[in-house]
N, CA, C and O atoms as a DFTB+ gen file, in Angstrom:
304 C
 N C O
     1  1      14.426      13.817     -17.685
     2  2      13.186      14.527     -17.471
     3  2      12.236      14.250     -18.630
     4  3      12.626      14.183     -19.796
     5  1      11.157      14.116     -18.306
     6  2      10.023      13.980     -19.257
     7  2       9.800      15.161     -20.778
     8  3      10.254      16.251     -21.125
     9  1       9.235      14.563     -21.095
    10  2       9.123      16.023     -22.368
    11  2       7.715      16.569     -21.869
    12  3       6.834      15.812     -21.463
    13  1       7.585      17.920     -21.934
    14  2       6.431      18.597     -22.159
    15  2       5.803      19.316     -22.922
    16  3       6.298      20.295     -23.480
    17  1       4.743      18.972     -23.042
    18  2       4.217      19.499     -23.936
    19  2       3.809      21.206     -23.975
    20  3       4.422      21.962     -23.221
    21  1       2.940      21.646     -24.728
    22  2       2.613      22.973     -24.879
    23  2       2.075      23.956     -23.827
    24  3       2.358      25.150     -23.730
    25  1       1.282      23.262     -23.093
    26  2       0.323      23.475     -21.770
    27  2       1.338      23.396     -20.323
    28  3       0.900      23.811     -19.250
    29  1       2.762      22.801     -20.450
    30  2       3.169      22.487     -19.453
    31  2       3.282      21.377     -19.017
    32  3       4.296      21.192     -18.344
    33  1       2.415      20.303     -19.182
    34  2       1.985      18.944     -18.645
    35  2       2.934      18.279     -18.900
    36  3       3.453      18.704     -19.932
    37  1       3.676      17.071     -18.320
    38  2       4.178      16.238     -18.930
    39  2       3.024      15.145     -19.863
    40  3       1.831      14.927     -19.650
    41  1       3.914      14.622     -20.909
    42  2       3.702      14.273     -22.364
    43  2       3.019      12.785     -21.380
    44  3       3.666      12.512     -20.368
    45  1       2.169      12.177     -21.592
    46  2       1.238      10.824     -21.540
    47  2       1.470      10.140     -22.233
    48  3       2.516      10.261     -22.871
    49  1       0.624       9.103     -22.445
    50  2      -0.016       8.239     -23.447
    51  2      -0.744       8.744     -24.012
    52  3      -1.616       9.338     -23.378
    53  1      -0.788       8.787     -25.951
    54  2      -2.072       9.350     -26.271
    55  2      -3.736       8.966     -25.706
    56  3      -3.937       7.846     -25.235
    57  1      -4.671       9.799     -25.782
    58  2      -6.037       9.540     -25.450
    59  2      -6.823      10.020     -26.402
    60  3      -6.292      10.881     -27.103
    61  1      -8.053       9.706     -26.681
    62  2      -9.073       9.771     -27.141
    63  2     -10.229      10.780     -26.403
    64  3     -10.690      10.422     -25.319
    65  1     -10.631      11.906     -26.953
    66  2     -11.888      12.334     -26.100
    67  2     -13.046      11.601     -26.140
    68  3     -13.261      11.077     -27.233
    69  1     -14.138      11.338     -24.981
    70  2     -15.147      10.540     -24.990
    71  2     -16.105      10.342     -24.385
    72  3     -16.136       9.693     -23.339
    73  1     -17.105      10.891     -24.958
    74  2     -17.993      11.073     -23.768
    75  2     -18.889       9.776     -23.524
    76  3     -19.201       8.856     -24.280
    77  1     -19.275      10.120     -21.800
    78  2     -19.872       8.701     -21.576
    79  2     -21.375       9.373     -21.040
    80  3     -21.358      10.119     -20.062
    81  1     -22.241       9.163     -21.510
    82  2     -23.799       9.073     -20.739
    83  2     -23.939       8.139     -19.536
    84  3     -23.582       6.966     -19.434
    85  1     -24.408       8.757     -18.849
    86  2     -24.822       7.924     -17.424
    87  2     -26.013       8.349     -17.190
    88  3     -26.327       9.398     -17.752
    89  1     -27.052       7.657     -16.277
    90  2     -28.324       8.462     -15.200
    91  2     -27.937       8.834     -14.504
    92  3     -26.881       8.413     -14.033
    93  1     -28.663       9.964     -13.995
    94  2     -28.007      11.052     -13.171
    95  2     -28.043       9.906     -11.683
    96  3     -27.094       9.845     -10.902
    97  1     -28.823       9.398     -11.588
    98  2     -28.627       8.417     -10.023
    99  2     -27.802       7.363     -10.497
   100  3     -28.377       6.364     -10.064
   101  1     -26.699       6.942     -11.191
   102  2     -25.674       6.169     -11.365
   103  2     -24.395       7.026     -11.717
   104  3     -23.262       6.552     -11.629
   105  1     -24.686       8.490     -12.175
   106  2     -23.627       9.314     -12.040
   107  2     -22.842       9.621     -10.579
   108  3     -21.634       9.705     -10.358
   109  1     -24.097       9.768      -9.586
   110  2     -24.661      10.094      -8.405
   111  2     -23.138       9.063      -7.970
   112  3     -21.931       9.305      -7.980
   113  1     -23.701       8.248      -7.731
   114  2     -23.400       6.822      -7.064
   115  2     -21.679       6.998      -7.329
   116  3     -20.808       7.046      -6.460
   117  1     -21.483       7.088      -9.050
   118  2     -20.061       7.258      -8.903
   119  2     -19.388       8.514      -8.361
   120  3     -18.398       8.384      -7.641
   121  1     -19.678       9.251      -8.545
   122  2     -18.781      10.421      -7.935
   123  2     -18.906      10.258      -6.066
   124  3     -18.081      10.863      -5.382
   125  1     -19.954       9.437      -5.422
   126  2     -19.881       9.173      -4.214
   127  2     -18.484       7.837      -4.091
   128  3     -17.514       8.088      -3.375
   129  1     -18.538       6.933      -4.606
   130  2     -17.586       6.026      -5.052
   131  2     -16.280       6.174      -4.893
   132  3     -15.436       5.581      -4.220
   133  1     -16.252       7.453      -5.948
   134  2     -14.741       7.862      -6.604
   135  2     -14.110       8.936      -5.704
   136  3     -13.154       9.573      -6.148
   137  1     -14.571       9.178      -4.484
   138  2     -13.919      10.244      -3.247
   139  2     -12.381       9.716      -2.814
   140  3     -11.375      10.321      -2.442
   141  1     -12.663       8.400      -3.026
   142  2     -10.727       7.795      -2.608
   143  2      -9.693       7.921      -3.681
   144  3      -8.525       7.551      -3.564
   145  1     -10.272       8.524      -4.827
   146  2      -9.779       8.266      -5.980
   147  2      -9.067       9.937      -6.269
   148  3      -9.699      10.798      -5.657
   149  1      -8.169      10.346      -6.891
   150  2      -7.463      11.229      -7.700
   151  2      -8.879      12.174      -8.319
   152  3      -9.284      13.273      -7.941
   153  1      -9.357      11.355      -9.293
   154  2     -10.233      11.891      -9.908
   155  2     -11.509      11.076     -10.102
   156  3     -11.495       9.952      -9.600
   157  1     -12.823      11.537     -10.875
   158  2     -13.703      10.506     -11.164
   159  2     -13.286       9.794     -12.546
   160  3     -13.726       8.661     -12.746
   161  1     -12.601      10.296     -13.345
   162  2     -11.948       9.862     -14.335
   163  2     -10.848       8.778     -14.322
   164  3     -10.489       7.968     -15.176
   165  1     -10.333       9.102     -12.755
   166  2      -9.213       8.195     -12.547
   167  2      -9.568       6.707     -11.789
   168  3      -8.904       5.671     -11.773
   169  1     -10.533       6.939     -11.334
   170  2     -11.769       6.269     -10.807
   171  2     -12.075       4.954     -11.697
   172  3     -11.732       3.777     -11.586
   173  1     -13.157       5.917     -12.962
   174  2     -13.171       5.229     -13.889
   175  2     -12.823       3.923     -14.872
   176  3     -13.374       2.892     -15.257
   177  1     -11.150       4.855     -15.079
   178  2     -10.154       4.156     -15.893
   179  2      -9.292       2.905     -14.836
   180  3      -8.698       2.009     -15.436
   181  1      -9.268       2.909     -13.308
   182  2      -9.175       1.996     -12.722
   183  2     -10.166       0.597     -12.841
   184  3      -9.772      -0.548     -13.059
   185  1     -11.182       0.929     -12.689
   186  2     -12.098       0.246     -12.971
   187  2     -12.264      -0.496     -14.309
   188  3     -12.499      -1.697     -14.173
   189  1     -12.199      -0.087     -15.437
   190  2     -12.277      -0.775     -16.834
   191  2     -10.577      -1.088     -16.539
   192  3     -10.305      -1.439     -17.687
   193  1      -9.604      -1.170     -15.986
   194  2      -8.132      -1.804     -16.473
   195  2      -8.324      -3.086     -15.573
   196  3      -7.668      -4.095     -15.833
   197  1      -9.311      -3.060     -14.403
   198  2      -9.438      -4.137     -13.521
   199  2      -9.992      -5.198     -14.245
   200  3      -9.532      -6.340     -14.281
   201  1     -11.100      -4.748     -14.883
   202  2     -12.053      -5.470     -15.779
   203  2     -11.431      -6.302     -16.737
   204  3     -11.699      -7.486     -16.938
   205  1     -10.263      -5.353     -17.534
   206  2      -9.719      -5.738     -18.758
   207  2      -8.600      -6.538     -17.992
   208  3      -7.953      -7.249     -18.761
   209  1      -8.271      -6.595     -16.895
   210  2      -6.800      -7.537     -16.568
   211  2      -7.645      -8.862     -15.666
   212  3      -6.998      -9.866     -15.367
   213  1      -8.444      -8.796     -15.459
   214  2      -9.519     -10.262     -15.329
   215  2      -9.823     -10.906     -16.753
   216  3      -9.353     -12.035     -16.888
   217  1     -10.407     -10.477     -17.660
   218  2     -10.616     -11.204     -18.668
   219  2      -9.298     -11.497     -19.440
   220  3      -9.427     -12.147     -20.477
   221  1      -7.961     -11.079     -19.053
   222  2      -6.988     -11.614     -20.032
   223  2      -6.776     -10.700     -20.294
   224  3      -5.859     -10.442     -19.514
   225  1      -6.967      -9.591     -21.058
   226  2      -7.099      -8.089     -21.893
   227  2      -6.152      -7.703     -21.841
   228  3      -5.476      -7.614     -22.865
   229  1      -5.718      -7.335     -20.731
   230  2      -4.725      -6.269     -20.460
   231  2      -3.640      -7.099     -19.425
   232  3      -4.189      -8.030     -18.836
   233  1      -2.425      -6.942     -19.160
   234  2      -1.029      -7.264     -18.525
   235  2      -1.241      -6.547     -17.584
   236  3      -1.351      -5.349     -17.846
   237  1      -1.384      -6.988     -16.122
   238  2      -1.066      -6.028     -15.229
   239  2      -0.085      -5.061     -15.380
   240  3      -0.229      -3.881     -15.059
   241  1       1.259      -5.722     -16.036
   242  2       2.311      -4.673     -16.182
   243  2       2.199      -3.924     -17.321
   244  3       3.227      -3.504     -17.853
   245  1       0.890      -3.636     -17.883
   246  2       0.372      -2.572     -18.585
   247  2      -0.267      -1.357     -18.416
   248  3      -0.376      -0.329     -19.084
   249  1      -0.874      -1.968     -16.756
   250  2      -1.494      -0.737     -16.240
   251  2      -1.180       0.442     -16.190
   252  3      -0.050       0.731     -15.798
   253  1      -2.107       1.461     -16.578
   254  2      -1.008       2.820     -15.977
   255  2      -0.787       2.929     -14.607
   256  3      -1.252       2.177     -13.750
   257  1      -0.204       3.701     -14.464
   258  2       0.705       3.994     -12.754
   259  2      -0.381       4.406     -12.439
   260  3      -1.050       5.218     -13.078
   261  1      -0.762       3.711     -11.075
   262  2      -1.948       4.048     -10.025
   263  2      -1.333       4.908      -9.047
   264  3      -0.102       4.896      -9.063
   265  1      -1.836       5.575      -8.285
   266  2      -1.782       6.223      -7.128
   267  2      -1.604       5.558      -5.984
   268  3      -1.608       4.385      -5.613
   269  1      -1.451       6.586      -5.538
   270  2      -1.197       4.883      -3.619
   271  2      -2.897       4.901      -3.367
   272  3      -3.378       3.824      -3.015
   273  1      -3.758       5.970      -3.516
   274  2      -5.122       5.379      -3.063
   275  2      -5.905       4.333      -4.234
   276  3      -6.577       3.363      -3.884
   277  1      -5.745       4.618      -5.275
   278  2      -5.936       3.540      -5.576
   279  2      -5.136       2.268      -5.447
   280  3      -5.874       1.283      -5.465
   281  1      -3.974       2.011      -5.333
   282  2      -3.230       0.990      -4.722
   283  2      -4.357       0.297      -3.276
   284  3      -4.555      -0.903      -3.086
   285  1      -4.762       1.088      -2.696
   286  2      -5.139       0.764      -1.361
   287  2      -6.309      -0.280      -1.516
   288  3      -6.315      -1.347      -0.901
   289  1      -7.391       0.152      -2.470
   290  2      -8.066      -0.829      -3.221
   291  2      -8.224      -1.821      -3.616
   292  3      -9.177      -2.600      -3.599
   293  1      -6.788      -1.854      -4.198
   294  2      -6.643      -3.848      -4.060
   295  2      -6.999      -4.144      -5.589
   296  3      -7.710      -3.372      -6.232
   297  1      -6.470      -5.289      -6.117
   298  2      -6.884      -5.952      -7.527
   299  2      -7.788      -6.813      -7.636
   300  3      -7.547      -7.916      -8.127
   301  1      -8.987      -6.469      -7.200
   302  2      -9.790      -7.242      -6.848
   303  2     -10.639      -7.837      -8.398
   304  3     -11.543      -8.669      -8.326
């Protein structure tokens, strides 16, 4: 079994807090986007690991564990 932490959650990968600025009509756009997605966050972080495993960056078998809807998406 996983370890948990204080809150209950199981224990992650560490993260960084971070905020991102957007225009509100490109905020818009993503949260219309990100409806197949877990979260808009999860959304997000799909998106920059796609990015980063095209340019070399990242190991597919680095990715974090996707969801089956994002699975459905494809590695495009």
């Amino acid at each position: 079994m996983n370890k948990v932490n204080k809150v209950g959650r199981p224990v992650e990968e560490p993260t960084n807090v971070r905020s991102l600025r957007l225009p509100d009509r490109l905020w818009k756009l993503v949260k219309k986007a990100s409806k197949g997605s877990k979260s808009v966050n999860e959304y997000l972080l799909a998106i920059v690991e796609n990015d980063l495993i095209k340019r070399k960056m990242l190991k597919k078998s680095d990715r974090k564990k996707q969801n089956s809807v994002t699975k459905k998406r494809g590695d495009k």
